[in-house]
C-alpha positions, -999 to +999 in steps of 0.1 A: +000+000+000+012+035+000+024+037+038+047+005+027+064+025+000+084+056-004+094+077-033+133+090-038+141+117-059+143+096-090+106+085-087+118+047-078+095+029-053+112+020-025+095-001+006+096+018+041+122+002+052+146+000+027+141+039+024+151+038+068+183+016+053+192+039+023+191+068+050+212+054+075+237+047+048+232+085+033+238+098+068+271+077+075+280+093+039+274+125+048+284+133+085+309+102+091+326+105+062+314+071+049+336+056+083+305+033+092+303-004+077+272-009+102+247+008+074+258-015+045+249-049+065+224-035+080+206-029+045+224-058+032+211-080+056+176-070+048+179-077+012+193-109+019+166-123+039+140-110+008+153-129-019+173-158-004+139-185-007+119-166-036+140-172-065+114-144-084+132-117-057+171-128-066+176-094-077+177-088-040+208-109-033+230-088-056+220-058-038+224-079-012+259-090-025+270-051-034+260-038-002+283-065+017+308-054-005+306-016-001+305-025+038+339-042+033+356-015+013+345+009+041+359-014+070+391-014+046+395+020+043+399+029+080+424+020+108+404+007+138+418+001+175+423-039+182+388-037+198+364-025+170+387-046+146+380-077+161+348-069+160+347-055+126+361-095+115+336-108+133+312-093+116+330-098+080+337-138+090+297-138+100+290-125+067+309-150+046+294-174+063+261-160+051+269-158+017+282-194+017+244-204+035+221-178+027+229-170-011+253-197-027+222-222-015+194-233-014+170-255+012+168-283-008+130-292-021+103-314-008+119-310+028+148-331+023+181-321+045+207-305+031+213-281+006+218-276-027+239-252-051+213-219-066+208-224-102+203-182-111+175-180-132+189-146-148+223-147-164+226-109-155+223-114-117+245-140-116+274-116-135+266-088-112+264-111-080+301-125-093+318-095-096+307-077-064+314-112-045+351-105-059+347-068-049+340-083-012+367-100-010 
């Protein structure tokens, strides 16, 4: 409905709370000097649970896959006491190991254990999850 959804300048729809991520992430831009890796997995986060079961919504896990990636060239780009960057890799080692889980598969059908490998059913998201998984790493 139209509480759900939010207009940005460009006239895309955006839901309510992907507009609240997008802000948080503007805000980190703009008065920390884009320090903060918190606003990328945050948002990131959120896009992964969308799209990680409805393969119709897979678009989501390369925004998904390029916000992860702009959170770890922000974490790269600052020096952190030992503290925050111990915490910073657990965060980073937490989300490779959602990538792995979350994204690279999928629960595997008719409740059987296990998983199995995605099969992307567009040849576009696939590229553009690819190259920002190597911009991640």
């Amino acid at each position: 409905g139209k509480d759900d959804a939010t207009t940005k300048a460009d006239e895309t729809m955006v839901l309510q709370n992907e507009y609240f991520f997008l802000l948080a992430i503007s805000i980190s831009k703009k008065n920390y000097k884009d320090a903060q890796a918190y606003p990328y997995l945050y948002a990131a986060h959120y896009h992964r649970d969308a799209g990680r079961e409805d393969q119709s919504q897979e678009y989501r896990l390369v925004e998904s896959m390029r916000l992860y990636s702009e959170a770890s060239r922000v974490a790269s780009q600052y020096r952190y006491d030992a503290k925050d960057c111990l915490q910073l890799m657990k965060h980073m080692t937490t989300v490779a190991s959602l990538i792995a889980k979350d994204i690279l598969l999928l629960p595997k059908e008719a409740g059987g254990d296990g998983k199995v490998a995605r099969t992307w059913k567009s040849r576009e998201n696939a590229v553009a999850f690819a190259t920002w998984l190597i911009g991640f790493i």
